[in-house]
C-alpha positions as CSV (number, residue, x, y, z in Angstrom):
1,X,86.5,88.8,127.3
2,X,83.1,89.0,128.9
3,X,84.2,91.4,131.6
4,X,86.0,93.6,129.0
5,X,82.4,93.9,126.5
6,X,80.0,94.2,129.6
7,X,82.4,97.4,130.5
8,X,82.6,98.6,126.7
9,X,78.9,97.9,127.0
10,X,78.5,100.0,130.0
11,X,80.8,103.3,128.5
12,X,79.1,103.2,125.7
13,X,75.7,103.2,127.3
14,X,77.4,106.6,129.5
15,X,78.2,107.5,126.4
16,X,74.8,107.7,125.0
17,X,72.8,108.8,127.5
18,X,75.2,112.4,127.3
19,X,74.7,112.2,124.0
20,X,70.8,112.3,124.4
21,X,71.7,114.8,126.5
22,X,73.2,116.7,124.3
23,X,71.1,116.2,121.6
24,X,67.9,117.6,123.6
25,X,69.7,120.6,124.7
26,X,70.6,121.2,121.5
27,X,67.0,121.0,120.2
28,X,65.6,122.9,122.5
29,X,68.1,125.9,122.2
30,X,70.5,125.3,119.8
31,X,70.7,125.1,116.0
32,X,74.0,126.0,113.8
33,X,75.0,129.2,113.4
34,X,74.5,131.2,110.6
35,X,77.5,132.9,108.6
36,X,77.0,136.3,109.8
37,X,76.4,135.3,113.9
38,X,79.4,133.2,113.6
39,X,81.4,137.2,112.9
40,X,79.3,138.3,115.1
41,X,78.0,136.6,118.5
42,X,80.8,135.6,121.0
43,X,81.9,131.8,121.2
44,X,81.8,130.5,124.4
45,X,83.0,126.6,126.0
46,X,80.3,123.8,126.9
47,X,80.2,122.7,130.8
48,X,82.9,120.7,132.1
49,X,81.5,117.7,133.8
50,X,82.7,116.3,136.7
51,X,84.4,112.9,135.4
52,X,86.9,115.5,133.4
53,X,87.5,117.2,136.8
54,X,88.6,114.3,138.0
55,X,90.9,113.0,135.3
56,X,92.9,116.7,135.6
57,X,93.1,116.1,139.1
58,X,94.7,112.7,138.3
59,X,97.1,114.4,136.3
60,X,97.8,117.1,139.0
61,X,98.9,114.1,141.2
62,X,101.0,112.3,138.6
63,X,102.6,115.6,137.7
64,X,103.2,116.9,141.0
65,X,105.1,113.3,141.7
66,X,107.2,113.2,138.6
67,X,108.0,117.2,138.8
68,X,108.6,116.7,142.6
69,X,111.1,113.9,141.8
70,X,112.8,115.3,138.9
71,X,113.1,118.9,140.2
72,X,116.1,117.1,142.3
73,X,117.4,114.7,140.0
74,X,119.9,117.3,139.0
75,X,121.9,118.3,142.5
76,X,121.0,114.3,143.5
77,X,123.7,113.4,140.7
78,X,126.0,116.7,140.0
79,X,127.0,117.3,143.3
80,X,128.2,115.1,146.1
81,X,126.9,114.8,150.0
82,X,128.2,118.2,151.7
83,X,130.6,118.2,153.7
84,X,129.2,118.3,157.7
85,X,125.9,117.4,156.5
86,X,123.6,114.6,157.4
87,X,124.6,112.2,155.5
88,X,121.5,111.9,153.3
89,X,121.8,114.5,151.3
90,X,120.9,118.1,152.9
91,X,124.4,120.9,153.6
92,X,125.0,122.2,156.7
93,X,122.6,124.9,158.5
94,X,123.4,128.6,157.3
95,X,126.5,127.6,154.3
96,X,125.7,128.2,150.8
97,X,126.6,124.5,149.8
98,X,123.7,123.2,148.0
99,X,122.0,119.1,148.6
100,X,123.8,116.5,146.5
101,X,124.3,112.7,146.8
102,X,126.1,111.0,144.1
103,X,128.6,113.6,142.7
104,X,128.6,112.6,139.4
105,X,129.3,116.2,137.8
106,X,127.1,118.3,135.4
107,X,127.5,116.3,132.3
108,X,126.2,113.0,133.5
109,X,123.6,115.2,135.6
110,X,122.4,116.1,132.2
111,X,122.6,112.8,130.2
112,X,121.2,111.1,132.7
113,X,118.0,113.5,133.3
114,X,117.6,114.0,129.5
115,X,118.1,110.1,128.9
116,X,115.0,109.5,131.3
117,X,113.6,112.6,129.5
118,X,113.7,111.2,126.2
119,X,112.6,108.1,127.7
120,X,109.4,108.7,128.9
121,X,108.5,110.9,126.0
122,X,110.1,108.9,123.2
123,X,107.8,105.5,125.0
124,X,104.6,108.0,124.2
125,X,104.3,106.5,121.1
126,X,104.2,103.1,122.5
127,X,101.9,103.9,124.8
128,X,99.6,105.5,121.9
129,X,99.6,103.0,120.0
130,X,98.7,100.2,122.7
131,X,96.0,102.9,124.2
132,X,94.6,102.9,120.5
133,X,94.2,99.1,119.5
134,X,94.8,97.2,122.6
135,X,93.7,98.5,126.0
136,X,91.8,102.0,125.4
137,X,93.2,105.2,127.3
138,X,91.5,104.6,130.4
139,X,93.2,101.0,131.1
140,X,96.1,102.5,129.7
141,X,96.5,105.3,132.4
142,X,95.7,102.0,135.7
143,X,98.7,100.0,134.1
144,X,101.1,102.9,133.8
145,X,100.1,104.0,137.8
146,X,100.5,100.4,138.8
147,X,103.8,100.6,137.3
148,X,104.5,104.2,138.6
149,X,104.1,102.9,142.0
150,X,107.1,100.6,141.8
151,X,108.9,103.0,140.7
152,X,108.9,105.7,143.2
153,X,109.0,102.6,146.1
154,X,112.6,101.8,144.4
155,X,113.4,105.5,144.2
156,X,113.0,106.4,148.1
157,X,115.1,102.6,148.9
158,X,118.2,104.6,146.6
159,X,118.1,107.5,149.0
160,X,119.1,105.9,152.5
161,X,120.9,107.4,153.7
162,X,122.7,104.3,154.7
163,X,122.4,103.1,151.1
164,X,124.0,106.4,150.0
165,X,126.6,106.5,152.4
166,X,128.0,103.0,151.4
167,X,127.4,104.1,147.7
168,X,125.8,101.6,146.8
169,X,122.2,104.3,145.1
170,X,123.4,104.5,142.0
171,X,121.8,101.0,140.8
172,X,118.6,101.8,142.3
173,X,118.2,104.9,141.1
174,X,118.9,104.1,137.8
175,X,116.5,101.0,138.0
176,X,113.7,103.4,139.2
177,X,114.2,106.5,136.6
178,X,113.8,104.0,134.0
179,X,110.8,102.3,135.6
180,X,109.1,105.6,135.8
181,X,109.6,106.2,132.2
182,X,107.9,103.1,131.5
183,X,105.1,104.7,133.6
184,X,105.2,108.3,131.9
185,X,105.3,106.8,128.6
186,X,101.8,104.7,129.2
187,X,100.1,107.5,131.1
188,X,101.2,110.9,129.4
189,X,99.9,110.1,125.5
190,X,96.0,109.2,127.4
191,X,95.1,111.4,129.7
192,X,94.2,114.6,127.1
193,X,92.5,112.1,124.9
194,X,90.8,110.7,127.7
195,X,89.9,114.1,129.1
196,X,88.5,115.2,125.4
197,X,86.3,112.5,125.0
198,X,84.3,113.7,128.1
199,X,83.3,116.6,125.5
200,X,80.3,115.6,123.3
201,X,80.0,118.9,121.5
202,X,81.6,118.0,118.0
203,X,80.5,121.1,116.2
204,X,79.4,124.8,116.8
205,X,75.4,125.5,118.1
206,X,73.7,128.7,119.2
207,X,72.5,128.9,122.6
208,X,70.0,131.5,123.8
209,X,71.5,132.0,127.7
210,X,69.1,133.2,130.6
211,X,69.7,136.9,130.1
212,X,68.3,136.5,126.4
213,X,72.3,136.6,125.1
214,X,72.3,134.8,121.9
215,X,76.1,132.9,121.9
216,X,77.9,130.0,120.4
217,X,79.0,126.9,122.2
218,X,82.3,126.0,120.0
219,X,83.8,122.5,120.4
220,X,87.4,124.1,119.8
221,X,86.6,127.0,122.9
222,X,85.2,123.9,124.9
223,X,88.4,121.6,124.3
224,X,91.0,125.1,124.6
225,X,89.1,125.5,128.2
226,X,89.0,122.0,129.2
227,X,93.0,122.0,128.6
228,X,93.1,125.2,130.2
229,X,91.9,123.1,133.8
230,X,93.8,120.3,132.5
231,X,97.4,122.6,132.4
232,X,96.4,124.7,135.3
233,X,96.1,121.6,137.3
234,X,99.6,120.2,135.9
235,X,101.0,123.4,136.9
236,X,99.9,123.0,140.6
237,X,101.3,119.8,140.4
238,X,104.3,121.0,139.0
239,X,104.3,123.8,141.8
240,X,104.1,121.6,144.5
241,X,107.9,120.5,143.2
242,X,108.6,123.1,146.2
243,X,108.5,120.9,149.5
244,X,110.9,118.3,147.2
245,X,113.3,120.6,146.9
246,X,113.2,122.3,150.5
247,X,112.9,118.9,151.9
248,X,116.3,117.5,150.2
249,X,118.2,120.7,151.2
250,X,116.3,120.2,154.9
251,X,116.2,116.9,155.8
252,X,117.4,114.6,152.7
253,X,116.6,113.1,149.9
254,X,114.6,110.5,151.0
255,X,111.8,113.1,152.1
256,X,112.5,114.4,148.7
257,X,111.5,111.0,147.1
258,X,108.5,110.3,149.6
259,X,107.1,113.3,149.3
260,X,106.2,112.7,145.6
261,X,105.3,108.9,146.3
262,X,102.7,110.2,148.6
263,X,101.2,112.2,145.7
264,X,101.1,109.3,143.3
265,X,98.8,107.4,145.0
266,X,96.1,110.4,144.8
267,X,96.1,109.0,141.1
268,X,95.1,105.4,142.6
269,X,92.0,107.2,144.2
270,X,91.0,109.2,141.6
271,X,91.0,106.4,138.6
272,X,88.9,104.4,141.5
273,X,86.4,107.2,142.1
274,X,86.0,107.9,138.1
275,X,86.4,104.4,137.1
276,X,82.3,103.9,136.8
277,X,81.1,106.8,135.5
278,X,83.9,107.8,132.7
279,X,82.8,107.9,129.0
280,X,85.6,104.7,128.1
281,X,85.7,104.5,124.2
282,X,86.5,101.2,123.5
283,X,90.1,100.8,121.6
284,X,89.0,101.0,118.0
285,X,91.9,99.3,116.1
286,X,94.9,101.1,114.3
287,X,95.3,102.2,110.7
288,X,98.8,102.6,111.1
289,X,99.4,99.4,108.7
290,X,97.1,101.3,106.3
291,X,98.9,104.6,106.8
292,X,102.5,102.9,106.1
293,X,100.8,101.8,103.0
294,X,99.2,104.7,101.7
295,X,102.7,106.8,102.4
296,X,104.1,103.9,100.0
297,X,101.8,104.7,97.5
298,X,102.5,108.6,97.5
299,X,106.6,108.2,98.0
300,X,106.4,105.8,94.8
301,X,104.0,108.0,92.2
302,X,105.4,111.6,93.5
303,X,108.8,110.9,95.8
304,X,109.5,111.5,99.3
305,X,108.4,115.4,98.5
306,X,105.1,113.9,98.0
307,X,104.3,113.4,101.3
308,X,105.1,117.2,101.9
309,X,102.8,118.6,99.1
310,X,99.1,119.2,98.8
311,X,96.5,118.2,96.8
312,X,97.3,115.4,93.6
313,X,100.3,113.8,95.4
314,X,97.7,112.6,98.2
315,X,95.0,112.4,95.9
316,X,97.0,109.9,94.1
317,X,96.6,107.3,97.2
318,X,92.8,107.4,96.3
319,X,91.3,103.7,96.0
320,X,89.2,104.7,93.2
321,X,92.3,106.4,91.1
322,X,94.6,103.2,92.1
323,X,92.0,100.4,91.0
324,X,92.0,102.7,87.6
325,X,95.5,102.5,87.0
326,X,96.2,99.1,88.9
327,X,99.7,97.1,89.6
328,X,99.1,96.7,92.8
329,X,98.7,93.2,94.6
330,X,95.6,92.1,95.0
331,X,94.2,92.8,98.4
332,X,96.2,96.0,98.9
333,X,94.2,98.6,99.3
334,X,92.3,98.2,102.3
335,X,91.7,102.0,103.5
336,X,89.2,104.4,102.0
337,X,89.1,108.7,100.8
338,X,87.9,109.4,104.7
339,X,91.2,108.2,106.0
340,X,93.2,110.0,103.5
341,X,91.5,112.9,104.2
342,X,92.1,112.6,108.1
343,X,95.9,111.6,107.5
344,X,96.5,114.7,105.0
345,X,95.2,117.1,107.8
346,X,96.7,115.5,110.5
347,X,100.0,114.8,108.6
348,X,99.9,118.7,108.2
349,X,99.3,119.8,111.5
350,X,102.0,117.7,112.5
351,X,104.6,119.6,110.7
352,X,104.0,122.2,113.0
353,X,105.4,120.2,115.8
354,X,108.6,120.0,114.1
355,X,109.8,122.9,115.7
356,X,109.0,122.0,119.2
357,X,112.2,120.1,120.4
358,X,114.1,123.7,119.7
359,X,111.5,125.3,122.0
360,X,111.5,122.6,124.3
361,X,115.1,122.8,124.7
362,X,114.5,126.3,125.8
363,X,111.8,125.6,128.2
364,X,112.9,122.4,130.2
365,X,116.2,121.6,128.7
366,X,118.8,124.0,130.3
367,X,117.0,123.1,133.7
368,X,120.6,121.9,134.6
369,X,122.3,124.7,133.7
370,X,119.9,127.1,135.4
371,X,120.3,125.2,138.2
372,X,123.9,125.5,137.8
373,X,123.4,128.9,137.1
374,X,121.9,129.9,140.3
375,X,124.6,127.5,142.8
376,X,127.0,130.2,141.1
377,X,124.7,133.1,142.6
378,X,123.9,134.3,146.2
379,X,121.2,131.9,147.3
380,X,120.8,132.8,151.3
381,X,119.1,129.5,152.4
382,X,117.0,129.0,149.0
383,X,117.7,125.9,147.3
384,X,119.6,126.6,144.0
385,X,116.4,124.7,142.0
386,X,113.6,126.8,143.5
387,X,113.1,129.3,141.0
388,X,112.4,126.7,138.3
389,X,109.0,125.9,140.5
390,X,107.9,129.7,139.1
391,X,107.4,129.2,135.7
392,X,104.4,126.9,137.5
393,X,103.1,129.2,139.1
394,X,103.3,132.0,135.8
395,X,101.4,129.8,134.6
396,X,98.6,128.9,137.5
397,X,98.0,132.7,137.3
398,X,98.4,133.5,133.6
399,X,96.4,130.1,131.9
400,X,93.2,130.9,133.1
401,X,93.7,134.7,132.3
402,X,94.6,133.8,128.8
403,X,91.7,131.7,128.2
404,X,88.9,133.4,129.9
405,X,89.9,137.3,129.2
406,X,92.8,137.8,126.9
407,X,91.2,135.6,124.1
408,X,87.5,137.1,124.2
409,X,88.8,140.6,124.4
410,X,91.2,139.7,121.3
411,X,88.3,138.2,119.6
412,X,86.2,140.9,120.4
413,X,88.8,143.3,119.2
414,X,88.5,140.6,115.4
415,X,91.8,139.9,116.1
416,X,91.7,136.0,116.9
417,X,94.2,134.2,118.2
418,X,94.0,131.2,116.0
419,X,96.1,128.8,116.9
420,X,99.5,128.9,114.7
421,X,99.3,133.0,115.5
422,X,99.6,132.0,119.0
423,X,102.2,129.5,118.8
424,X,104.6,131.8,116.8
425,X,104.1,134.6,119.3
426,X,105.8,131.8,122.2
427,X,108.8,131.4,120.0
428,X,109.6,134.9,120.1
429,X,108.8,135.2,123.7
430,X,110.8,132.5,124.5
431,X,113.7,134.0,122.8
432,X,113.6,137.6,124.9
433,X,114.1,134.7,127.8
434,X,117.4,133.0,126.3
435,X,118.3,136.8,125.3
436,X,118.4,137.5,129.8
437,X,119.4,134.1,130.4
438,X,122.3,135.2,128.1
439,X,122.9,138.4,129.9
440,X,122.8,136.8,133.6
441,X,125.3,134.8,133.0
442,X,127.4,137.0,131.6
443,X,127.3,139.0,134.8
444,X,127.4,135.6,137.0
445,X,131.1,135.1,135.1
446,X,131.6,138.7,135.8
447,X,131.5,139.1,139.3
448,X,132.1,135.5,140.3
449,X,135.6,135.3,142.4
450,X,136.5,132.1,140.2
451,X,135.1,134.5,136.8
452,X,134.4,132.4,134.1
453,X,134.8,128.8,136.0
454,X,132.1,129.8,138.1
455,X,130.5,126.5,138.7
456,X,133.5,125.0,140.3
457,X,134.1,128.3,142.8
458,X,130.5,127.4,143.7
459,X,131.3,124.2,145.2
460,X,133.1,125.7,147.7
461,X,130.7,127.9,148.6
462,X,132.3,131.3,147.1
463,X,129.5,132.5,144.6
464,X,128.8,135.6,142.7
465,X,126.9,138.7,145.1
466,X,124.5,138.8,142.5
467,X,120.9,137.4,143.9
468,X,119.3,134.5,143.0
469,X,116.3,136.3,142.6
470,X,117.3,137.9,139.2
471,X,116.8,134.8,137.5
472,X,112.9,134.8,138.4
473,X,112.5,136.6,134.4
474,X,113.7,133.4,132.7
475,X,111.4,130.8,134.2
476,X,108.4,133.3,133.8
477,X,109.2,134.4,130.0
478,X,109.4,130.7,129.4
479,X,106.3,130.1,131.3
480,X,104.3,132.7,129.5
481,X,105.9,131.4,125.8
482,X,104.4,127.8,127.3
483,X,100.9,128.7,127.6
484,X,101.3,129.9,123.7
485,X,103.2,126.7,122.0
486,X,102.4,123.3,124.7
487,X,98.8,124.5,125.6
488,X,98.3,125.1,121.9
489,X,99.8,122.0,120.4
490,X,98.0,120.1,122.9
491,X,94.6,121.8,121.3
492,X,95.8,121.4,118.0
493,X,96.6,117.4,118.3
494,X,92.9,117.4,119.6
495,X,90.9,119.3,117.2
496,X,92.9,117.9,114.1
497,X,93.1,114.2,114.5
498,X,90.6,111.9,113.7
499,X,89.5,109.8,116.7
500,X,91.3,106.7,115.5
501,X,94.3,108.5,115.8
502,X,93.9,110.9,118.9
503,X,95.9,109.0,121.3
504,X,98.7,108.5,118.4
505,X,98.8,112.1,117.6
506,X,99.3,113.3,121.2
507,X,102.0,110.9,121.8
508,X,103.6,112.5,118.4
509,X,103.2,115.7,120.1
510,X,104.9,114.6,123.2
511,X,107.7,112.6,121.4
512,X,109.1,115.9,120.2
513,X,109.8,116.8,123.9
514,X,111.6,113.4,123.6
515,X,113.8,114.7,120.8
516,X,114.4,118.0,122.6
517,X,116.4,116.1,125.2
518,X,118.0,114.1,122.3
519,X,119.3,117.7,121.3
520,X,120.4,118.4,124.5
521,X,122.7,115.0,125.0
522,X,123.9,115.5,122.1
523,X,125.5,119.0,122.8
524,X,125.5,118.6,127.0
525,X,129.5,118.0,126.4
526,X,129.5,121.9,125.8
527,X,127.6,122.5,129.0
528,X,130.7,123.5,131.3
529,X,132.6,126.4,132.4
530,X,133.4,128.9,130.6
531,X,130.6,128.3,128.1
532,X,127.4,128.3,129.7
533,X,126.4,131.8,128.1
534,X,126.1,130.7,124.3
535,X,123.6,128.0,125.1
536,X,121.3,130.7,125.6
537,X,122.8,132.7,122.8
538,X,122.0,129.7,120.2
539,X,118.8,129.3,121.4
540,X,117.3,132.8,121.3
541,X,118.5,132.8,117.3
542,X,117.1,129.1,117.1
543,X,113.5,130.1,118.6
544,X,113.4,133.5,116.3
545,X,114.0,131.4,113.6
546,X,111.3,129.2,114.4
547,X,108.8,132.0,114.6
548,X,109.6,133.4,111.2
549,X,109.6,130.3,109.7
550,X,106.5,129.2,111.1
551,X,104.9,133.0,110.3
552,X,106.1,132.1,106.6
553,X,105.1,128.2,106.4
554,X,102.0,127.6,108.0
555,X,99.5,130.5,108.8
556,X,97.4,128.5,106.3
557,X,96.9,126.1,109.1
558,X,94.9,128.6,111.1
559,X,92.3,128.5,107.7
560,X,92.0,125.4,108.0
561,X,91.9,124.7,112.0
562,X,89.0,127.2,111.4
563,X,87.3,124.9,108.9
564,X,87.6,121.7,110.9
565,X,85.9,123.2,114.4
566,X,83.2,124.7,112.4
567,X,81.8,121.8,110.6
568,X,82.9,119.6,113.4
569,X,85.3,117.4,111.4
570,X,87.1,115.8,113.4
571,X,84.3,113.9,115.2
């Protein structure tokens, strides 16, 4: 208990002295913009320091791990070990076969890598929660590595190739996948949190720079370019999901599995390196009890429609309105008008995440069927997985191009893109993808010599002529609608929760990719020959839909996104 208060002791002192910092710089050159240089002078991010370098390049190792293990999970159980191959895991030299191990088929390649899917996504909210009254995000992030590192040990023992050839991997594997949720779940819903509190600039301040250029520093600009590093970084990681896969169609999966174990350790080095000079705020306790109690309130006085109103059903939750009217047990009201203020705004941004998981099915959820998709095509040597590593590198390129020319010109141009604008602009650009995913596969049944039972021709090596190089659109459509929904929900969970909730909110925001591959178990049954074109078909309608509705819905959000960065709510 000692240890633990000397090291709150010690962040907090960090802590402070940035703060001084801060609050010198912002004497001597800052003050708060005025109405009219807020239309007027361009907004611009605070410096990045180091310590929140480090933490993205923590994440760039725990991505590129979990992306280089998973971007084989999917030929590892479909498809069985070739015929004439090496016996762990890799086809013959110059065939079309593709790398497989267990042979388990599409539909439990799908289950199973949408179970662990769900898994480490759906265990975000544990981790939250534990990172918010228990262990703070920092701790929270060593215990989930320590964990991790099990996991991927276990996961390289399941690819032996003496293990697989006396099929005996399928326990292992299963043992590690799920121990590597555990380790996503406590890691994932921290590091973004962690990475924001390294920003002490809570609200807007005018800076005079060297060439005499009067600009703003924004906390929201600052927080949309530190996830900016933060995504670019995951998509290197995610990138690097290239040696996996050439390595299980070279040499086996074991190299697949190492390679990635490897990696994970650079997150051991980092959190060591960091470990002294990060800003750790102390776990602060969680209202949840409160908020479970205040929702009580609202669904009794107003219904369950209460909850999704404005105004008097929330106000009605107010201590000083409940002591007036009483019949409430003594002792019951133990939260305050600041924390119904915070939950209201939070509450609201979080509707918008509601139409994630349809998205997210979109983005990473057909990953088996694309792969599927492209064993049915002409591969010449390239692994069947290898153009899901592009919508990475779309990203690498397009991120920081988004954030550091597209915006400012847009905003120069008065035409902000505020947050909800954004996100409904990657619903409709995800749909032109599922509209050519659509199309493709059409053609793929068309010219396949099995036709429409495409999959199964493939396994025998007879595939359509058509290239797998004309499915590079999909991944890069996707990539490009990610950049406008994940990098701005990420943003959004930020800017809009209250600190007390931070880690809570961004695990709520990750859960929804956990009910995205709820969606997808539920209709993977579907996913087989000669199907495979309408679940592309029902999710270009779904993600229009989602735009519209979200155009229609929420564009107030924007107003009020607006109102929390320039008076530096939040904080």
């Amino acid at each position: 208990m000692v240890t633990g208060g000397m090291q709150g002791a010690l962040s907090l002192s960090h802590a402070s002295a940035r703060l001084m910092t801060y609050d010198s710089e912002l004497s001597a050159s800052g003050r708060p913009p005025t109405e009219e240089e807020r239309l007027t002078l361009p907004l611009v991010p605070a410096s990045i320091p180091w310590t929140a370098y480090t933490i993205c390049i923590v994440e760039f190792a725990e991505r590129a791990s979990y992306f280089g293990c998973t971007a084989v999970f999917s030929n590892f159980i479909q498809r069985p070990l070739p015929l004439g191959g090496n016996g762990a895991g890799a086809p013959p030299q110059g065939t079309q076969l593709n790398a497989g191990a267990l042979g388990l088929g599409l539909q439990a390649a799908t289950a199973i890598t949408k179970t662990f899917s769900f898994l480490a996504f759906a265990l975000t909210i544990v981790g939250g929660i534990l990172a918010d009254t228990k262990w703070g995000g920092f701790k929270t992030i060593c215990i989930g590595t320590a964990i991790g590192i099990i996991a991927h040990v276990i996961m390289v023992v399941a690819a032996i190739p003496s293990v697989l050839s006396r099929g005996l991997a399928v326990v292992p594997f299963a043992i590690s996948i799920l121990i590597l949720a555990i380790a996503t779940s406590l890691i994932k819903p921290c590091i973004v949190p962690v990475l924001s509190d390294q920003s002490l600039v809570k609200a807007q301040y005018v800076k005079t720079l060297p060439s005499g250029q009067k600009v703003i520093v924004d906390p929201a600009v600052s927080i949309q370019n530190m996830i900016t590093v933060y995504s670019w970084c995951i998509n290197i990681g995610t990138f690097l999901s290239l040696p996996s896969t050439y390595a299980a169609k070279r040499v086996g999966y074991w190299l697949a599995y190492l390679i990635p174990g490897i990696l994970f350790l650079i997150m051991s080095v980092g959190l060591v390196v960091v470990n002294r000079h990060i800003i750790k705020v102390p776990p602060q306790g969680s209202p949840l009890i409160d908020i479970f109690k205040m929702f009580n309130v609202i669904r009794l006085r107003n219904g369950f429609r209460g909850l999704l109103k404005r105004g008097e059903s929330w106000d009605s939750a107010r201590p000083c309105k409940l002591e007036a009217i009483g019949g409430l047990p003594a002792g019951y009201i133990t939260w305050d008008d600041d924390l119904i203020d915070e939950v209201k705004r939070t509450f609201k941004a979080c509707r918008l995440f509601l139409f994630m998981p349809i998205y997210l099915v979109a983005d990473v959820g057909l990953d088996n069927i694309l792969a599927n998709q492209a064993a049915s095509m002409t591969t010449n040597g390239a692994p069947n997985d290898l153009l899901q590593s592009f919508s990475a590198l779309t990203m690498i390129v397009l991120a920081p191009l988004f954030q550091w020319f597209l915006y400012p010109w847009l905003r120069k141009l008065r035409l902000d893109p505020l947050p909800v604008r954004r996100m409904i602009a990657g619903y409709f650009i995800s749909a032109l993808g599922m509209i050519y995913g659509a199309v493709l596969q059409y053609r793929v049944y068309k010219t396949s010599p099995c036709g429409y039972h495409a999959s199964t021709c493939s396994l025998t090596g007879s595939v359509s002529p058509i290239s797998i190089w004309y499915q590079l659109p999909i991944p890069m459509l996707e990539a490009i609608a990610s950049i406008c929904i994940n990098f701005t929900s990420y943003e959004i969970a930020i800017t809009m929760a209250p600190r007390r909730l931070k880690s809570l909110v961004f695990a709520i925001v990750l859960f929804m990719a956990a009910l995205s591959s709820a969606l997808v178990l539920i209709v993977s049954p579907t996913f087989k020959d000669p199907n495979l074109i309408w679940p592309f078909v029902a999710l270009a309608i779904a993600t229009t839909v989602c735009g519209i509705l979200n155009w229609i819905f929420f564009l107030d959000v924007d107003k009020e996104y607006q109102e929390v960065v320039s008076k530096g709510a939040s904080n």
